[in-house]
C-alpha positions as CSV (number, residue, x, y, z in Angstrom):
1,X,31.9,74.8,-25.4
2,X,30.3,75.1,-22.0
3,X,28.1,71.5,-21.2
4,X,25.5,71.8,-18.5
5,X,25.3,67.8,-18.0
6,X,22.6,67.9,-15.1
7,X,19.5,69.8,-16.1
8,X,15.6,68.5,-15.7
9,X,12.0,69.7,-17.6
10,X,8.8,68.7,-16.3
11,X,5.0,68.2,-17.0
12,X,3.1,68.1,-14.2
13,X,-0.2,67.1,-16.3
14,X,2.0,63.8,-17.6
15,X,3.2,62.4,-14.5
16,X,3.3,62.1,-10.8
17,X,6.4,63.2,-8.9
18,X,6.4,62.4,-5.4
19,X,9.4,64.2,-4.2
20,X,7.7,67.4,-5.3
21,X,5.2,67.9,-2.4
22,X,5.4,70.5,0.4
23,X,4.8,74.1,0.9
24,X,8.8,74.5,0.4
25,X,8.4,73.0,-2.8
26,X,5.9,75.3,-4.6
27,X,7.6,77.4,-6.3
28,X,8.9,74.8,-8.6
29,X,5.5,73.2,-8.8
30,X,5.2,73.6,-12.3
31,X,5.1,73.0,-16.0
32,X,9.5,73.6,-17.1
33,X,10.3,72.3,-21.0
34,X,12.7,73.6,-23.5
35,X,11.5,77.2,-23.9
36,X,12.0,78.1,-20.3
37,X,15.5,76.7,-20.1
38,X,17.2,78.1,-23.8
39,X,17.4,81.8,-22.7
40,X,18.5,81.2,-19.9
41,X,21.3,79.2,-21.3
42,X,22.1,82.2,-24.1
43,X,22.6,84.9,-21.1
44,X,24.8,82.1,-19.2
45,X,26.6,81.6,-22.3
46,X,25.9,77.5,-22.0
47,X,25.5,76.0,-25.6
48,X,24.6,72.0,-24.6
49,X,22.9,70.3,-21.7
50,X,22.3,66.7,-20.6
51,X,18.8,66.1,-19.5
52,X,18.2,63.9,-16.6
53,X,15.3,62.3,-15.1
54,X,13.1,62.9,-12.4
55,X,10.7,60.0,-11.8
56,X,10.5,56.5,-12.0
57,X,8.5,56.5,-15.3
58,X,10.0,54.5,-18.3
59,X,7.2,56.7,-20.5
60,X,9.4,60.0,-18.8
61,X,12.4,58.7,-21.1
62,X,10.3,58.2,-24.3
63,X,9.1,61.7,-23.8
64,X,13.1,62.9,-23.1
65,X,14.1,61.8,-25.8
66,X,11.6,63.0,-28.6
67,X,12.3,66.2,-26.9
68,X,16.3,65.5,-27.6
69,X,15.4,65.1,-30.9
70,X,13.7,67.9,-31.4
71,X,16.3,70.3,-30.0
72,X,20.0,70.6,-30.6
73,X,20.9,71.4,-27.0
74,X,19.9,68.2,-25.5
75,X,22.8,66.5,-26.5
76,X,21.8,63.6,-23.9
77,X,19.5,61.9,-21.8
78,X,20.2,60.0,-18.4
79,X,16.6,58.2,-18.5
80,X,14.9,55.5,-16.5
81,X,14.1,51.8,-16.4
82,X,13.4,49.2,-13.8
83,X,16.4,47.6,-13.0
84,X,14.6,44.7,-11.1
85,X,13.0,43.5,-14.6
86,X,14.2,41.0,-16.2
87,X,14.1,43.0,-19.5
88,X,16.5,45.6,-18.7
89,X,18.4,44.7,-22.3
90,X,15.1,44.8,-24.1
91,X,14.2,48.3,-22.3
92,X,17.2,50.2,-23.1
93,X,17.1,48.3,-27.0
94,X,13.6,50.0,-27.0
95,X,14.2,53.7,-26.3
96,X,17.2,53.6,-28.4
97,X,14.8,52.3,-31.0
98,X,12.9,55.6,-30.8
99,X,13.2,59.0,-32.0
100,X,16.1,60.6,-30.3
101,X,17.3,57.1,-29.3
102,X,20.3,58.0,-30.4
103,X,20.9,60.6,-27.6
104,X,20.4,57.8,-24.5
105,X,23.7,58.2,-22.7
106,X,23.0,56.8,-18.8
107,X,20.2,55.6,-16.7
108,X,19.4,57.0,-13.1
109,X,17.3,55.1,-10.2
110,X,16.4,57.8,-7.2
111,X,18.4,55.4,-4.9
112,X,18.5,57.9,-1.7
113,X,15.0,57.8,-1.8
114,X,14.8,54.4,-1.6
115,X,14.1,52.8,2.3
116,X,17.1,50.3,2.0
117,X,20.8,51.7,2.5
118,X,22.1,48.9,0.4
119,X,19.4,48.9,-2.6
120,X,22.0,48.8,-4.9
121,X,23.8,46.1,-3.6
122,X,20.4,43.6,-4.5
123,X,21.5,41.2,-6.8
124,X,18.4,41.9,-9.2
125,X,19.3,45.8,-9.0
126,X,23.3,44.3,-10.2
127,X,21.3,41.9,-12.8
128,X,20.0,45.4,-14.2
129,X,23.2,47.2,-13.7
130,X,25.2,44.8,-15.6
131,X,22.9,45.2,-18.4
132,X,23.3,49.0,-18.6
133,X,27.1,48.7,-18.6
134,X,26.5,46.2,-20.8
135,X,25.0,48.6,-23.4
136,X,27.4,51.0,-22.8
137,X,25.9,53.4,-20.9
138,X,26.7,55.4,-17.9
139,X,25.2,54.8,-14.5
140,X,24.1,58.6,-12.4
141,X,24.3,57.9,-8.9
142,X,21.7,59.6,-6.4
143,X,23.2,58.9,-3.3
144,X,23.6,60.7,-0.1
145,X,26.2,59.9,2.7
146,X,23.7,56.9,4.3
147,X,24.1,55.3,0.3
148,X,27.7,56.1,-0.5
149,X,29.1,53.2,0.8
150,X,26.7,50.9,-1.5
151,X,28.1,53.3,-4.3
152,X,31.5,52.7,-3.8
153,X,31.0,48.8,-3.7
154,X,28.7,48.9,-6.8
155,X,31.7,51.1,-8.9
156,X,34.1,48.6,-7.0
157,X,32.1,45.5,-8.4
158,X,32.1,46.9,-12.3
159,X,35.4,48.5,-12.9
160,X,34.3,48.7,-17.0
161,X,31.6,50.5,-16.1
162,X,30.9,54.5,-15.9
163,X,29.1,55.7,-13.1
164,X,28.6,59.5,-12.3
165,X,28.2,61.0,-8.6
166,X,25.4,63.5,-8.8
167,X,25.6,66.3,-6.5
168,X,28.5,65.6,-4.4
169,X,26.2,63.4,-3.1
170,X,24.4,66.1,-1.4
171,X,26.9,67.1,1.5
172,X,25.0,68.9,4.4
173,X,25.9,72.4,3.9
174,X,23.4,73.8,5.7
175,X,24.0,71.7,9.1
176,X,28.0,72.4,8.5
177,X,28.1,68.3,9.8
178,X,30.1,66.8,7.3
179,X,32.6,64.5,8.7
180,X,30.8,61.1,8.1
181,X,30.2,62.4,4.1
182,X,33.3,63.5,3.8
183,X,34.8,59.9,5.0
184,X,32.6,58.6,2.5
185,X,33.0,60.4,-0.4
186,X,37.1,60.5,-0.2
187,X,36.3,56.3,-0.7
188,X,34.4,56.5,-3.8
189,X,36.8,59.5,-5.1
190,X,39.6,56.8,-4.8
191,X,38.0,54.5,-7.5
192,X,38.5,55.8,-11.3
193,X,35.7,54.5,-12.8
194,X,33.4,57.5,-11.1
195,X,33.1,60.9,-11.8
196,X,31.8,63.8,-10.0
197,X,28.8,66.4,-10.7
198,X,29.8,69.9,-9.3
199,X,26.3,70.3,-9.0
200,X,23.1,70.8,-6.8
201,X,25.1,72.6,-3.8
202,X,22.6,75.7,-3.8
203,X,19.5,73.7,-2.7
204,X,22.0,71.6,0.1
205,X,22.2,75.2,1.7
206,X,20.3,77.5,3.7
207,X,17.7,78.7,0.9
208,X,17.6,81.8,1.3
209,X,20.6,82.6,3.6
210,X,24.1,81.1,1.4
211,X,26.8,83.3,0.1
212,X,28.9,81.9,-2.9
213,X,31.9,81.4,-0.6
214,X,29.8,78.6,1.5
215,X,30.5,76.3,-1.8
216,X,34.2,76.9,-2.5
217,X,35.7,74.1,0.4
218,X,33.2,71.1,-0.9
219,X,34.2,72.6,-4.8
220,X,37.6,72.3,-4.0
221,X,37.8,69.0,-1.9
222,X,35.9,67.1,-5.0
223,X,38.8,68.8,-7.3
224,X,41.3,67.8,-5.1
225,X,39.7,64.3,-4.6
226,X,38.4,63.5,-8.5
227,X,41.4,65.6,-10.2
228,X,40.6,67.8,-13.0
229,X,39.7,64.8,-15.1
230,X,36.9,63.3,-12.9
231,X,34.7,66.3,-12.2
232,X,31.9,67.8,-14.2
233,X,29.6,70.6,-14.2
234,X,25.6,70.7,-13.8
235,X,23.5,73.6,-12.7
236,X,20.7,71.2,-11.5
237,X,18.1,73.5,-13.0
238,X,14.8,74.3,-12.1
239,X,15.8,72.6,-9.1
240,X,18.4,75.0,-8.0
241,X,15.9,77.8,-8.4
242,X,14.6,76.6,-5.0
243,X,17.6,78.7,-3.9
244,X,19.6,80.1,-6.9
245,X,18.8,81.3,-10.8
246,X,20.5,79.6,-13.4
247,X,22.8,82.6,-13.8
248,X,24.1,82.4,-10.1
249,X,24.6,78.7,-9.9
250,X,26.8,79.4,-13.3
251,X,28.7,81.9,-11.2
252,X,28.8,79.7,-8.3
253,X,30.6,76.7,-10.4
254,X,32.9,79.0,-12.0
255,X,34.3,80.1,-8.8
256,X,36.4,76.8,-9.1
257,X,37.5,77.9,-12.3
258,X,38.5,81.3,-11.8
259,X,41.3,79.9,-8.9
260,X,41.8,76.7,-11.2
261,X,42.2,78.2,-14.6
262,X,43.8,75.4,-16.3
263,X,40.6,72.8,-15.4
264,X,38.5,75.1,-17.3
265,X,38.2,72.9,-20.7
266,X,38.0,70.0,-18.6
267,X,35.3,70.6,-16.3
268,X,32.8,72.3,-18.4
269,X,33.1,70.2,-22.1
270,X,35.6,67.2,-22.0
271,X,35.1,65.5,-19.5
272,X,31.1,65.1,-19.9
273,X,32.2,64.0,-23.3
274,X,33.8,61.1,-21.4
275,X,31.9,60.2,-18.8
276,X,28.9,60.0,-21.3
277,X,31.0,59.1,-24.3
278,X,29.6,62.3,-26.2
279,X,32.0,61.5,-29.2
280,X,30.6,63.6,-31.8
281,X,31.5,66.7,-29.2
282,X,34.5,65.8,-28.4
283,X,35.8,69.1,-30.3
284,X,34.4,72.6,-29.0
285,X,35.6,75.7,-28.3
286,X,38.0,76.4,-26.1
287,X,37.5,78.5,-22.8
């Protein structure tokens, strides 16, 4: 079984999404949903996904999860609530109330975009933090380097809970600058409690200018750093497709495979089962 735990859909007509403006961004300036995604996943040979969120929009999760309901390939939904409320319980107690509620797995704040370094180091942020561990949920981290040291003392600060490191939290590939990220990121990798995404490298490159190769050293250091229990694969779709089809970041991820053979299992099925506590898919076929 092959788990793409990072993927996104959008509606443009249903909400706002700020990130999205720019002439760069145009070409994924538009409607994405189920439809566009499943044959895509046949030719790549990927049989479940994880669908994450995009905005700050507590209706975006409703909507997430009636689509998990409705399709057998959503097998989970990182979603969003405000973590400053004071209802954080009574949020999360709501969507898993809905259709699909059953699929919630993790919640996701956009925390590099936020102006403060230390955002999640507020004590209302840790009130609502609490409460998602709390649940039993896992916590997606959005961080860059400026962020990753308010990651590593938020996973320090809740050893019970789960938290997942999207992206390698976005190394500069493009720049080739990445001492102070990579000081960073061994820290967090030290702390068991986090896992790694192998995930959204394509779109940390040069666009239209990367080779597969350019991956294989920030691949291999979050191996090396996570071990072959910790790290997890994501294609980052439709975002990749800023600089990569679905097929190529596939290829890309499976680079690590083809010199690690033995991670194989790991990477792409069990350990998404952990860090998301996907029980019932905790059997698959193996690769």
């Amino acid at each position: 079984m092959i788990i793409d735990a990072h993927q996104h859909f959008w509606d443009l007509e249903t909400g706002n999404y700020d990130w999205m403006t720019g002439a760069a961004m145009a070409p994924i300036r538009r409607n994405f949903g189920p439809d566009d995604l499943q044959p895509l996943m046949a030719e790549a040979g990927v049989d479940k996904t994880i669908l994450v969120q995009c905005r700050h929009d507590f209706e975006e999760t409703r909507d997430f999860l009636a689509i998990a309901a409705n399709r057998d390939f959503v097998v989970g939904v990182v979603g969003w609530v405000d973590l400053q409320a004071d209802d954080v319980a009574e949020k999360i107690a709501a969507l898993r109330a809905l259709p699909g509620g059953e699929h919630l797995v993790g919640i996701r704040h956009i925390v590099h975009d936020e102006p403060d370094a230390a955002w999640l180091l507020r004590p209302a942020v840790q009130r609502g933090i609490a409460a998602v561990i709390e649940a039993g949920l896992t916590f997606d981290l959005l961080a860059r380097t400026r962020e990753l040291a308010a990651a590593t003392a938020l996973a320090k600060a809740f050893p019970k809970g789960r938290f997942v490191l999207d992206h390698l939290a976005k190394p500069p590939i493009a720049s080739g600058s990445s001492e102070a990220w990579q000081a960073e990121f061994e820290k967090i990798s030290a702390l068991d409690n986090v896992w790694c995404k192998i995930s959204g490298m394509v779109t940390e490159a040069d666009w239209t200018g990367w080779r597969p190769a350019d991956f294989d050293t920030y691949a291999g250091l979050a191996l090396d750093l996570f071990g072959p229990d910790r790290i997890i694969f994501g294609s980052d779709w439709p975002v990749c497709t800023l600089a990569a089809g679905y097929k190529e970041v596939n290829a890309i991820a499976h680079r690590l495979v083809d010199i690690n053979p033995g991670i194989a299992e790991r990477f792409y099925h069990l350990n998404a089962v952990a860090a998301y506590e996907l029980g019932d898919l905790k059997t698959g076929t193996s690769l």
